[in-house]
N, C-alpha and C positions, 0 to 999 in steps of 0.2 A: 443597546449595550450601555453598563452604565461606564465601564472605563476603557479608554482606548487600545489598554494591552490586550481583550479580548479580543481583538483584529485578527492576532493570529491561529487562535482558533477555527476559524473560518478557513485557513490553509491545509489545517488538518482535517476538518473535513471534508473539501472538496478531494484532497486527497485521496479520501476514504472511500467518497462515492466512486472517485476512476479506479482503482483499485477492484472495486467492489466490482464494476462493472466490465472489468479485463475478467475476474473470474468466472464473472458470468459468461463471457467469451469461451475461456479454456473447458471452463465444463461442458457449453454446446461441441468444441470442438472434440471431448474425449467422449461424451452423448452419442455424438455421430459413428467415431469410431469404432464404438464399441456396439452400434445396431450392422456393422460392416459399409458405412460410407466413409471411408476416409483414402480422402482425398486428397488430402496434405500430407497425410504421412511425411512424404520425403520432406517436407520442410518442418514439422513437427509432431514426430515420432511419439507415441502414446504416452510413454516411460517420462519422456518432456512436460508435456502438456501437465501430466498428474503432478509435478515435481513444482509447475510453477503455480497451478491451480492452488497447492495446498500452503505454497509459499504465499500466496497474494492473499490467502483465509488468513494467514497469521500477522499479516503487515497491513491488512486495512483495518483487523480490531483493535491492533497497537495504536495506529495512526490514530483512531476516534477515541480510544482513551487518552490519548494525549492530548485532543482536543477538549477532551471536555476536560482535563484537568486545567488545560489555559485559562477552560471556561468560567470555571466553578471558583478555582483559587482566588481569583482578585474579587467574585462576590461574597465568598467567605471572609476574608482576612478585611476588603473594605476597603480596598489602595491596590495601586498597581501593580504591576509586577516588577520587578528591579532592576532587571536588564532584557526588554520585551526580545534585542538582538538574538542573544544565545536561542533564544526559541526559533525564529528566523534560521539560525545554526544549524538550530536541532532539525528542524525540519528539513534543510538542504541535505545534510547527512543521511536521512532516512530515505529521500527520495532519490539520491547517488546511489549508495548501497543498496535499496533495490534494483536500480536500472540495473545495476553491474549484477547484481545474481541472477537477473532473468534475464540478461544478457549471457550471463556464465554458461546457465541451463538450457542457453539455443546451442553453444559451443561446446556443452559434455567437459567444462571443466570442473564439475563435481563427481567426475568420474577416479580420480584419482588415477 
């Protein structure tokens, strides 16, 4: 890395990768379901599982675009970035607001 602010990139994509790889979880788990092994049901109902699968497809390609914008910006422009924190920010934000919606989505508060 040629400048230090790229550091945070590397949070977005590790990010990406668990993300990545929770969907890979809900898919086997809605996979199963849907050949008739489900097992879990009671603790996560199909209608779930699809809601978070498709939620975690849209929050680990955001997460890796935003990585690679950390990434890319300071070798474009040639200089750091100007407040590496807010990224820091941005990231805590992203990773709250998802816990809380697939949080929400085990609780059926998108249920209205």
């Amino acid at each position: 890395m040629k400048f230090q602010s790229q550091k945070v990139a590397w949070l977005f994509f590790a990010t990406s990768l668990v993300l990545l790889a929770l969907q890979l979880v809900y898919g086997f788990i809605m996979g199963f379901a849907h050949m008739g092994y489900d097992g879990l049901h009671e603790w996560i109902p199909f209608n779930t599982a699809r809601a978070v699968h498709t939620n975690l497809l849209v929050v680990w390609i955001l997460s890796g675009f935003m990585g690679a914008a950390y990434y890319i910006i300071p070798e474009e422009t040639d200089r750091e970035l100007i407040a590496p924190k807010l990224a820091y920010v941005q990231w805590a934000a992203l990773v709250i607001v998802g816990v809380i919606a697939i949080v929400g989505f085990h609780f059926n508060w998108w249920e209205g």
